[in-house]
C-alpha positions in Angstrom: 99.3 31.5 148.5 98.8 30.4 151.8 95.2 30.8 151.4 95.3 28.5 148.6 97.5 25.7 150.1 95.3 25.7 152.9 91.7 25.6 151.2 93.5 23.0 148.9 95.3 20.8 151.9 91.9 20.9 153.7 90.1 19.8 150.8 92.4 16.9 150.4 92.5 15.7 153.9 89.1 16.0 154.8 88.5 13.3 151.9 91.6 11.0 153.4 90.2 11.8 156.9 86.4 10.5 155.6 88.2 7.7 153.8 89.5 6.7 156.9 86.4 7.2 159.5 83.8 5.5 157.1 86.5 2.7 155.9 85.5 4.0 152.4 82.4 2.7 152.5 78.8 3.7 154.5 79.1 2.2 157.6 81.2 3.9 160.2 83.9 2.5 161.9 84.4 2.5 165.9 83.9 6.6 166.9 87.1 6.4 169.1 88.8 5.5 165.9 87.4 7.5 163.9 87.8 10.7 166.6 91.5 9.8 166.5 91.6 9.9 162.4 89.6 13.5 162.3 92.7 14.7 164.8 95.3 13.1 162.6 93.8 14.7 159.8 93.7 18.3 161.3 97.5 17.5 162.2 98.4 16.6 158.4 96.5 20.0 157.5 98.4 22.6 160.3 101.6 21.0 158.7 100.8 21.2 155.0 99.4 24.9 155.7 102.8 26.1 157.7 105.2 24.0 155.1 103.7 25.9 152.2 104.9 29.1 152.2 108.4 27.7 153.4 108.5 25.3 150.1 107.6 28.7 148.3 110.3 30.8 149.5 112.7 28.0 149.0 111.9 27.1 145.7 113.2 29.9 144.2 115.8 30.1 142.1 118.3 33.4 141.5 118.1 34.4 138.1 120.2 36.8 135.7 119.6 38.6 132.6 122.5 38.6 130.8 122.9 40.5 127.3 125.7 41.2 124.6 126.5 44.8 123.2 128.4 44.4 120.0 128.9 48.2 120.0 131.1 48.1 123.3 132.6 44.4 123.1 131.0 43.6 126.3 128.5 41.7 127.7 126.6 42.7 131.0 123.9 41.1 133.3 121.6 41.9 136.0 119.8 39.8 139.0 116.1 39.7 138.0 114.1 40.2 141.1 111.5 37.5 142.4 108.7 39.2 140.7 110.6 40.0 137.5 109.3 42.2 135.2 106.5 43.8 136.7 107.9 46.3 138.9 111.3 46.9 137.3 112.1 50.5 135.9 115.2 49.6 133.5 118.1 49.2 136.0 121.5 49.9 134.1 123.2 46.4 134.0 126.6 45.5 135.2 129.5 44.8 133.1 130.2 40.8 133.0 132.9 40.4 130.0 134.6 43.3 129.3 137.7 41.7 127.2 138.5 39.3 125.0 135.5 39.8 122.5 135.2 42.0 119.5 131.5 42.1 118.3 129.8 39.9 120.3 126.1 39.0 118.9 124.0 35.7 120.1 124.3 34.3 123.7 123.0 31.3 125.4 123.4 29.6 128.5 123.5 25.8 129.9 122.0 26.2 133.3 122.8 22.4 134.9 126.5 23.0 133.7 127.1 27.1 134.6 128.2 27.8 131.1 127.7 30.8 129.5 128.5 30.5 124.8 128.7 33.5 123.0 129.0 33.7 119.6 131.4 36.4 118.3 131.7 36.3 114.1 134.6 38.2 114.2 136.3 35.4 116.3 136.4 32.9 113.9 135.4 30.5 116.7 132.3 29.9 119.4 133.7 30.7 123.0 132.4 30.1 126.2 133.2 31.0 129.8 132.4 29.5 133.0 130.1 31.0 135.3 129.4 31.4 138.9 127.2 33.7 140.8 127.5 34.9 144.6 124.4 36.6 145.8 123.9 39.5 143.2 127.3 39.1 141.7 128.2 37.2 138.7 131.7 36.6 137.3 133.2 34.5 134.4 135.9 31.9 134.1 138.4 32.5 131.6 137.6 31.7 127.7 137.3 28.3 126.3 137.0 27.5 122.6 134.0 25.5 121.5 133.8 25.5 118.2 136.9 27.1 115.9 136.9 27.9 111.9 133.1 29.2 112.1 131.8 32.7 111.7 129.0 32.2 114.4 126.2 34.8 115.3 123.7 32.7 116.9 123.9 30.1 119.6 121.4 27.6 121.7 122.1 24.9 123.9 120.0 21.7 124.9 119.2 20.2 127.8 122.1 17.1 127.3 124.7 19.8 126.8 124.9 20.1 122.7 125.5 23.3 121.2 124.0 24.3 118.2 124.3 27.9 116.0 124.7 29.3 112.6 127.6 29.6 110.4 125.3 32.4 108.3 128.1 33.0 105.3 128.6 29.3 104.5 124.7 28.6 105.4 124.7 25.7 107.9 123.3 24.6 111.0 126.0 23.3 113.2 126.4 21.7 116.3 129.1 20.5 118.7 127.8 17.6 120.7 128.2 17.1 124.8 130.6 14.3 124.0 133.1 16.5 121.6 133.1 18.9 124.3 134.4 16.7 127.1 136.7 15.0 124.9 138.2 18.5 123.7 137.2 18.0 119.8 136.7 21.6 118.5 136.0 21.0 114.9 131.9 20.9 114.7 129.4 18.7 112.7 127.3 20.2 110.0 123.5 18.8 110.7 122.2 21.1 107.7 123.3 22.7 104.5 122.4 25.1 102.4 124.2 24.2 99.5 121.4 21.1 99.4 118.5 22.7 101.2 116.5 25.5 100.3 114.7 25.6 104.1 118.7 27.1 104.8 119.2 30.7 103.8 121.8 32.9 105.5 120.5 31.3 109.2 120.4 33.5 111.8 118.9 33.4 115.6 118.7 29.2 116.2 117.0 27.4 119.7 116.8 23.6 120.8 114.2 22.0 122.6 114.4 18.0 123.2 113.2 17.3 119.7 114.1 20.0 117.0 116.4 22.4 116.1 114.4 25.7 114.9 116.3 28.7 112.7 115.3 32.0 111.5 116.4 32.8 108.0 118.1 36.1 106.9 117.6 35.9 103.1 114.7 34.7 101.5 112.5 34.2 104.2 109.2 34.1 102.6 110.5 31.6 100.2 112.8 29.4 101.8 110.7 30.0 105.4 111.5 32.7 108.1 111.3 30.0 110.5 112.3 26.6 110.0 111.8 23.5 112.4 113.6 20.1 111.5 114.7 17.1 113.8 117.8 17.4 115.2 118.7 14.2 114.6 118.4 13.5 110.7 117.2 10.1 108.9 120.5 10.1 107.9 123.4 8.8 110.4 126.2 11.3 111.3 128.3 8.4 112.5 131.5 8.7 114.4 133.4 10.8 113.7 131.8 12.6 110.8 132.4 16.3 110.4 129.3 17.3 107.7 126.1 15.7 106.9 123.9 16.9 103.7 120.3 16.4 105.0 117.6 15.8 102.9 114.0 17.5 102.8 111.8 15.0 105.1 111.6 16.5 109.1 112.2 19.5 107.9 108.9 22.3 108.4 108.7 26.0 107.7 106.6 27.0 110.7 106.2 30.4 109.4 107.0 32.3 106.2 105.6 35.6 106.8 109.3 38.1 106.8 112.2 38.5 104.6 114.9 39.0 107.3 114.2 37.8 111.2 116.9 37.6 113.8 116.2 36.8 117.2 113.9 33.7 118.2 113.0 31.9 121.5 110.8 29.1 122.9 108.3 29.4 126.0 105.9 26.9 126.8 104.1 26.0 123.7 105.4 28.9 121.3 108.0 30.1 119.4 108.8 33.6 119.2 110.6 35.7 116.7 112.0 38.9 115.9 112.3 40.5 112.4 114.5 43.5 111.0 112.2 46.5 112.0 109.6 47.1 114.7 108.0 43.7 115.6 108.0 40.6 117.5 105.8 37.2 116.3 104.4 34.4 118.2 103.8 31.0 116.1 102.9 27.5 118.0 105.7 25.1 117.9 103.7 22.4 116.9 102.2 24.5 113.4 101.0 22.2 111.0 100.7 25.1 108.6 102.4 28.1 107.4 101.3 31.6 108.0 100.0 30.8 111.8 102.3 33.6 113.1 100.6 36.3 115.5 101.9 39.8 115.7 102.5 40.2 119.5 104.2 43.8 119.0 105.1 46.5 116.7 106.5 48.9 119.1 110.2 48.2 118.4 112.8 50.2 116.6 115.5 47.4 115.8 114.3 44.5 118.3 117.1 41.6 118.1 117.4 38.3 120.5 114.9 37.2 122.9 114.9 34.8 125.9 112.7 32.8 127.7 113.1 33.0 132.2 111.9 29.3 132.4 108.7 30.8 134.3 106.7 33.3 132.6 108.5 36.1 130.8 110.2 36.3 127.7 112.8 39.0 127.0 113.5 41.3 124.1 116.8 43.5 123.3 116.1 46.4 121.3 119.3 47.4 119.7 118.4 51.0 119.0 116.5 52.0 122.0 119.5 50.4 124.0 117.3 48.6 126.1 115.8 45.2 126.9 112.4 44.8 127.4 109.7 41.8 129.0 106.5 41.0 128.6 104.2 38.2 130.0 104.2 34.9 128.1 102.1 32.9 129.9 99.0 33.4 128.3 96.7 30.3 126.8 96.6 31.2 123.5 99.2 33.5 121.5 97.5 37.4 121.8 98.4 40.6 119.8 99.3 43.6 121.2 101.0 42.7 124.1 102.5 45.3 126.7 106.7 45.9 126.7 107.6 46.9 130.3 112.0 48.0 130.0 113.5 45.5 132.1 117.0 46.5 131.7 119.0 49.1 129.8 122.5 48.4 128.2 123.9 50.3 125.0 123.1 48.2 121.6 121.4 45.4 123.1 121.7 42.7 121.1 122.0 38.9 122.2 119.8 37.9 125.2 119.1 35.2 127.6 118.4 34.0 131.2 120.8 32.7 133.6 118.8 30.2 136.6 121.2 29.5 139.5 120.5 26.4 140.4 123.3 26.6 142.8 121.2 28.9 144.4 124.4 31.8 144.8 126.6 29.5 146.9 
């Protein structure tokens, strides 16, 4: 790195510092004046060289892996080292929620805010829990209720603070805006029905990103799409304080329609990843203009579930029946099969998944 932020500061002066000797032209200007601009320039470089790997180490933000075992009630994390997956052995994570939840499934978390939503069917409501990390520690608040008369599975949050998930029994795609939260309004808005259209099918995992809501079907999945990317905000006007909304057909894009039964998904960078019932993990663009783009990136899975994305470069998979969460390098150009699962973490029944960034930085 330093290497690099030299060769490029140098590059980068030494045109400023030509700029200014030549007065951007061919003839020169005085050579006292242009002696004092070369030294000014090698001052600008000494300082851009030394500032580098300070900017580097300070840029860094703490990050978490937290994950939900519906088999225990719990849900556990662990403090990702700097260079994440790539020399991690499966470290047993620590217990984060141990109360209060009885089969725990999707997770997510809203980074700006510290809130961690978990989506527990057996709850009849979606909960969350504030959160606050000190160092390599990370502790909870005390449960708050989101969302209540929902049987909710799979949860995703945007960057305004809305929070979407499935109702899989009644087949809708819900959300609970930034606004209903602060105002303490609890009952949430239906976006999507199933009972009117066919692109809904049992929903399962859900994720946001500024535009569109995407979903992974559970039933159906080659016919009604295994995964399903529509505008979050409908044609159609919620209006105030509207509790359902029957959207119609138009925004709405199966991205992929290649399994029956999927249940984990997660964006990074240009891609949408998804999981299905048994053994593998696909990879489709998010901007698909066509069905059956989908790339197998692994088969090597017993019962994989939820992924997450680390913001940088990783994406996360729980494997339910190897207890253990795995990682595995998303930043490549295009999407490429057979990609390499390094264990990143073990926990019993890993289902739910997803990256906590501190951007408190531990204080």
């Amino acid at each position: 790195a330093f290497a690099r932020a030299y060769t490029q500061s140098h590059r980068r002066i030494s045109e400023i510092v030509h700029f200014m000797a030549w007065g951007g032209g061919r003839r020169p200007v005085a050579p006292r004046l242009r002696s004092r601009c070369a030294h000014l320039g090698l001052a600008v470089i000494w300082l851009a060289v030394c500032a580098a790997p300070v900017a580097d180490a300070f840029g860094e933000a703490p990050k978490f892996l937290i994950a939900t075992s519906p088999s225990t009630s719990t849900i556990a994390y662990v403090r990702l080292p700097d260079d994440r997956v790539r020399t991690m052995e499966g470290p047993v994570m620590q217990v984060l929620v141990s109360t209060g939840l009885q089969f725990p499934q999707g997770v997510a978390v809203d980074d700006y805010r510290q809130m961690l939503y978990v989506a527990d069917p057996s709850l009849g409501k979606l909960v969350r829990y504030k959160l606050q990390a000190s160092g390599d520690t990370l502790q909870v608040g005390k449960m708050e209720t989101v969302a209540s008369g929902v049987e909710v599975r799979a949860v995703a949050v945007d960057g305004l603070g809305n929070v979407w998930f499935t109702d899989e029994p009644n087949q809708r795609i819900m959300r609970v805006t930034a606004q209903m939260i602060e105002e303490g309004r609890t009952t949430p808005q239906t976006v999507y029905d199933g009972s009117a259209l066919k692109e809904v099918s049992s929903p399962g995992g859900i994720a946001v990103d500024n535009f569109f809501v995407y979903w992974l079907n559970k039933a159906g999945g080659q016919g009604s799409g295994t995964l399903v990317r529509a505008l979050q905000h409908p044609a159609v006007d919620l209006g105030g304080n509207a509790t359902s909304l029957v959207a119609h057909a138009p925004g709405v894009h199966k991205l992929a329609d290649n399994a029956d039964k999927c249940y984990g998904i997660c964006l990074a960078l240009g891609n949408a990843y998804f999981s299905d019932e048994f053994k593998s993990l696909y990879g489709v663009s998010r901007a698909a203009v066509a069905r059956s783009e989908e790339v197998a990136i692994t088969g090597s899975f017993t019962e994989p579930r939820g992924c997450a994305y680390d913001g940088d470069s990783t994406v996360y998979v729980a494997d339910k029946t190897e207890n253990a969460i795995y990682g595995f390098a998303a930043n490549m150009e295009g999407l490429m099969p057979g990609r390499e699962m390094v264990k990143a973490a073990e926990l019993q029944g890993a289902f739910g998944v997803t990256v906590f960034t501190d951007l408190g930085g531990g204080s």
